[in-house]
C-alpha positions in Angstrom: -38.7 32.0 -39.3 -37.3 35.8 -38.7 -37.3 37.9 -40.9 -35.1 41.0 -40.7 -37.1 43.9 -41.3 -35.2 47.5 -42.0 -36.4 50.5 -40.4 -34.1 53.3 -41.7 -32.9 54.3 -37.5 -29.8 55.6 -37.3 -27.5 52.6 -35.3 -26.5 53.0 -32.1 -23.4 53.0 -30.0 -23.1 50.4 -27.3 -20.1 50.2 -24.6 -19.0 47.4 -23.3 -16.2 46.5 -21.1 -12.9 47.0 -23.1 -11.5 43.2 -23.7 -8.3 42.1 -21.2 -5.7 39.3 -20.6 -5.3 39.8 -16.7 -7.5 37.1 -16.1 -5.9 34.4 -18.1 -2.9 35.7 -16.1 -4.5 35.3 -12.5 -5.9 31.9 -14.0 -2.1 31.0 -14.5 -0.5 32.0 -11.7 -3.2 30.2 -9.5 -2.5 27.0 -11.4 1.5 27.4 -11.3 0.9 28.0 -7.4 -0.6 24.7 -7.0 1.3 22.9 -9.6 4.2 24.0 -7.1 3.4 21.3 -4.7 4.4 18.6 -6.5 7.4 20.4 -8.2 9.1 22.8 -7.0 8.3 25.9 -4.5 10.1 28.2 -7.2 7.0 27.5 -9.1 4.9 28.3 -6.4 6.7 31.6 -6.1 6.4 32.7 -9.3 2.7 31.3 -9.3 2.0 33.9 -6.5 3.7 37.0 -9.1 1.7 36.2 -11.5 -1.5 36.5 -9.4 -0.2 39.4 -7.9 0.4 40.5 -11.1 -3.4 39.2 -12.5 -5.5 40.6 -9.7 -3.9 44.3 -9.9 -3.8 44.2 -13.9 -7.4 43.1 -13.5 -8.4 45.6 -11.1 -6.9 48.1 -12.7 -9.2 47.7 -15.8 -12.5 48.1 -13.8 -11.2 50.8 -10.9 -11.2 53.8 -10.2 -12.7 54.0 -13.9 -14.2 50.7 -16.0 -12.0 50.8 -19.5 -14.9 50.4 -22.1 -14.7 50.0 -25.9 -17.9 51.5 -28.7 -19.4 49.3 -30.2 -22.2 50.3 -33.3 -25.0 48.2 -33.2 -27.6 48.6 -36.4 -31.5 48.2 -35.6 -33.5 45.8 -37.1 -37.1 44.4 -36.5 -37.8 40.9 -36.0 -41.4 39.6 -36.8 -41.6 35.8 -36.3 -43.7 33.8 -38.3 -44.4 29.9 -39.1 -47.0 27.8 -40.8 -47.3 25.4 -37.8 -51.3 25.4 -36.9 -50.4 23.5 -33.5 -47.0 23.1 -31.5 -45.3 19.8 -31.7 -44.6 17.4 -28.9 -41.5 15.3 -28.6 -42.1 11.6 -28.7 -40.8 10.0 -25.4 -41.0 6.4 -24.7 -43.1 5.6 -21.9 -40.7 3.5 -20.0 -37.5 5.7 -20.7 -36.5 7.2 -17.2 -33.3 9.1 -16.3 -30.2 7.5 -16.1 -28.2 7.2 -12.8 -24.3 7.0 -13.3 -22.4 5.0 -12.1 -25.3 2.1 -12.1 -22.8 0.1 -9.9 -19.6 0.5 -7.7 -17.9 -0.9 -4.8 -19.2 0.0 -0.9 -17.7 2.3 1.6 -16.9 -1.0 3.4 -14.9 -2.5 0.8 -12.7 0.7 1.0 -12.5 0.1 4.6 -11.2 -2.9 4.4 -9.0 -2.1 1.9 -7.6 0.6 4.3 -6.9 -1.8 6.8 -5.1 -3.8 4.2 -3.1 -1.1 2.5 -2.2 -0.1 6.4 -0.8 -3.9 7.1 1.2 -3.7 3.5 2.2 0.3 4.5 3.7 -0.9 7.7 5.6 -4.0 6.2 7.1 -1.5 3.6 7.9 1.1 6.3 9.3 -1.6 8.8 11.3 -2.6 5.8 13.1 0.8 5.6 14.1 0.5 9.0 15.7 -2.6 8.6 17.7 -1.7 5.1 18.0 2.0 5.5 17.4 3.2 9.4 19.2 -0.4 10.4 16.2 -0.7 13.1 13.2 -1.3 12.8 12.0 0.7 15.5 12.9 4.1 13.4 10.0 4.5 11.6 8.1 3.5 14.6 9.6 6.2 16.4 9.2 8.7 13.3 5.3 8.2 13.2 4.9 8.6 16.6 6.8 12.1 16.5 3.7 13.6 14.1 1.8 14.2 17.7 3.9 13.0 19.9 6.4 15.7 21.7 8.6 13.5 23.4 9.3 11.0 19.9 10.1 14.3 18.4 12.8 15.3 20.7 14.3 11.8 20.3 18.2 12.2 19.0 19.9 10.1 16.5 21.1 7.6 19.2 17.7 7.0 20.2 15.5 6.7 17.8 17.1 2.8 16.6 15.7 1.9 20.1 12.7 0.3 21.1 9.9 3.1 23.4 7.1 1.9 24.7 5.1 5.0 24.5 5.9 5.7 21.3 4.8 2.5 20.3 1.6 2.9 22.0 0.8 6.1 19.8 2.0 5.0 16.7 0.4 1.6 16.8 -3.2 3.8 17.4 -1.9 6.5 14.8 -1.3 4.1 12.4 -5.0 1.8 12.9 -6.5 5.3 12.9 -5.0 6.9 9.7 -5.5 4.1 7.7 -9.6 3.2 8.8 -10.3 7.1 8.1 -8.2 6.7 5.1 -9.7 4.0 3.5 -13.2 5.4 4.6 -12.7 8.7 2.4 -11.2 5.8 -0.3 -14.7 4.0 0.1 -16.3 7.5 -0.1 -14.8 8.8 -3.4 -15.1 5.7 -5.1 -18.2 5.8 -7.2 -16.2 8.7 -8.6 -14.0 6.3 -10.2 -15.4 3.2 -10.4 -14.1 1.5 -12.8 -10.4 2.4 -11.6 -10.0 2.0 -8.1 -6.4 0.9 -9.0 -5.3 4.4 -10.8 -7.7 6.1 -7.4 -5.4 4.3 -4.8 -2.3 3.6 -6.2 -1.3 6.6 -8.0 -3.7 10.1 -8.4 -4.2 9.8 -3.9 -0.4 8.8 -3.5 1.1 11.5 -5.7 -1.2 14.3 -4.3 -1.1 13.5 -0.5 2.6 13.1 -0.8 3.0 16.5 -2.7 1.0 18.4 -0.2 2.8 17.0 2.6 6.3 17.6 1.2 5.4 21.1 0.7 3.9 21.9 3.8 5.9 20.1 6.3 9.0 22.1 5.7 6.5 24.9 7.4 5.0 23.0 10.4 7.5 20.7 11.4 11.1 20.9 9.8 12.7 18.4 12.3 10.4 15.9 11.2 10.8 16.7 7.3 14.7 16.3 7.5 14.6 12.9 9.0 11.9 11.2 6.9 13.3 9.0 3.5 11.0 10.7 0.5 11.4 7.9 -1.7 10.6 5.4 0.9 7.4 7.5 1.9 6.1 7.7 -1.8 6.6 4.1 -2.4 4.8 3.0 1.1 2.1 5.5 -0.1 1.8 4.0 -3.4 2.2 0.2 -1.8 -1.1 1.4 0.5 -3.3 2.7 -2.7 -2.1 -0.2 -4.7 -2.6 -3.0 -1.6 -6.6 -1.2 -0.9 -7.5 -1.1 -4.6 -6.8 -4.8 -5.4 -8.9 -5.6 -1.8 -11.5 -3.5 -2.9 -11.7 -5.2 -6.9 -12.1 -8.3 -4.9 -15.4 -7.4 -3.5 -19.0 -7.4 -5.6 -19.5 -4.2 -6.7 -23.4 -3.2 -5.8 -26.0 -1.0 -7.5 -25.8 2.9 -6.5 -28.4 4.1 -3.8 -29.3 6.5 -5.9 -31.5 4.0 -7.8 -33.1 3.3 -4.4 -36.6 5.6 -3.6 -35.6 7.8 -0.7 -38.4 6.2 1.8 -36.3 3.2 1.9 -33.4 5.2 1.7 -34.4 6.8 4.9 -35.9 3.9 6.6 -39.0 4.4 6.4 -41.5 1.5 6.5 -45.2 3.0 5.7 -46.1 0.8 2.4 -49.5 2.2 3.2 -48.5 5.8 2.7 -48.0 5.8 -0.9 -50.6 3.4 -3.1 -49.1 1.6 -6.1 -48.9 3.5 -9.8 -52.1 2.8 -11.6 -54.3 2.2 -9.0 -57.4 4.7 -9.1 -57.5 7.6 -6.9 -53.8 6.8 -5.6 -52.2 10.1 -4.4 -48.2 11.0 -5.8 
């Protein structure tokens, strides 16, 4: 055990860097900035003063001179002793190895399908919209299409109810493509949350993708953020999560690869190579 052991030196003084609050202010402002996304962009704006505010507060402490405060720090020897004649081990059972989390979870191909899915229910929600809201169902149709395509963008108000076979073309490949890459990154993230592939899909991706959006479409394309329904968008979103997480709850969720030794991992057949644990002379 130590034991303090006075010396009779005088103490000394120590400075260290004074203590500050810019930091928790940057910290802040950087969360109110994103926090803005999904709100409002008056918090967004008042995210950025408050980094502004953080980072010259901060820099201010360490430039052109570091602020500092004294501190007195007394001397003392340490001598360590013990009555132990030999160190002691740990115990550790022989078969006790280190545990993989998640054990199980679903494949990227269940997301997949559930992407393909979530796509058919998106469209049936969106087509819906046309119908009720847009009274055609060609609007939407039209409205994807305008994300790359020129020509669907410059469509006016008279034209969009009607039926364009280009724009049908694009949308139709927009619409397979968004939702296979969609439900691929869905397949990708789920051992993250394995046991919630519900609350993944149907609400934490909905809520964020259509936050971002909203805030930065007004910026890239402001013809195409005035004529698209929010609360229609949101619930298609959350009909797509909803739609791939009960596809993928209906596939058998399969151990993690991680369990798996990396030879077969990587395809590599050579049994040869490595000899089996206990055998004599077997090299590791």
């Amino acid at each position: 055990m130590p034991l303090p052991t006075p010396t009779g030196q005088e103490p000394i003084e120590i400075e260290l860097p004074a203590p500050t609050a810019w930091p928790l202010v940057l910290a802040a402002g950087v969360a109110l900035m994103w926090a803005g996304l999904l709100t409002s962009a008056s918090v967004s704006i008042l995210g950025v003063v408050l980094a502004a505010a953080g980072c010259v507060g901060w820099f201010r402490e360490v430039l052109p001179v570091p602020h500092e405060v004294t501190v007195v720090a007394h001397r003392e020897d340490v001598v360590l002793t013990t009555d132990r004649a030999e160190v002691d081990r740990l115990p550790v059972a022989a078969e006790q190895v280190r545990a993989w989390l998640p054990v199980h979870t679903y494949s990227v191909a269940a997301g997949v399908r559930g992407g393909w899915v979530g796509g058919a229910a998106m469209a049936v929600l969106a087509c819906a919209y046309g119908v009720l809201k847009a009274g055609s169902i060609w609007v939407p149709i039209n409205l994807l299409a305008s994300v790359v395509y020129a020509q669907s963008l410059k469509l006016g108000p008279d034209q969009l109810p009607h039926f364009h076979a280009d724009s049908f073309a694009i949308a139709v490949l927009l619409h397979a493509l968004g939702s296979t890459l969609v439900g691929l990154v869905y397949g990708a993230m789920l051992p993250m949350l394995p046991r919630r592939p519900l609350l993944l899909g149907g609400l934490v991706a909905p809520v964020l993708w259509s936050g971002t959006l909203y805030s930065i479409l007004g910026l890239l394309n402001p013809v195409l953020q005035s004529r698209i329904d929010w609360l229609w968008f949101i619930a298609s979103q959350v009909a797509f999560g909803v739609t791939a997480g009960l596809v993928v709850m209906k596939h058998e969720r399969i151990p993690t690869r991680e369990n798996i030794a990396f030879a077969l991992r990587a395809g590599v057949e050579a049994p040869g190579i490595i000899a089996p644990r206990g055998d004599e002379g077997g090299g590791r």
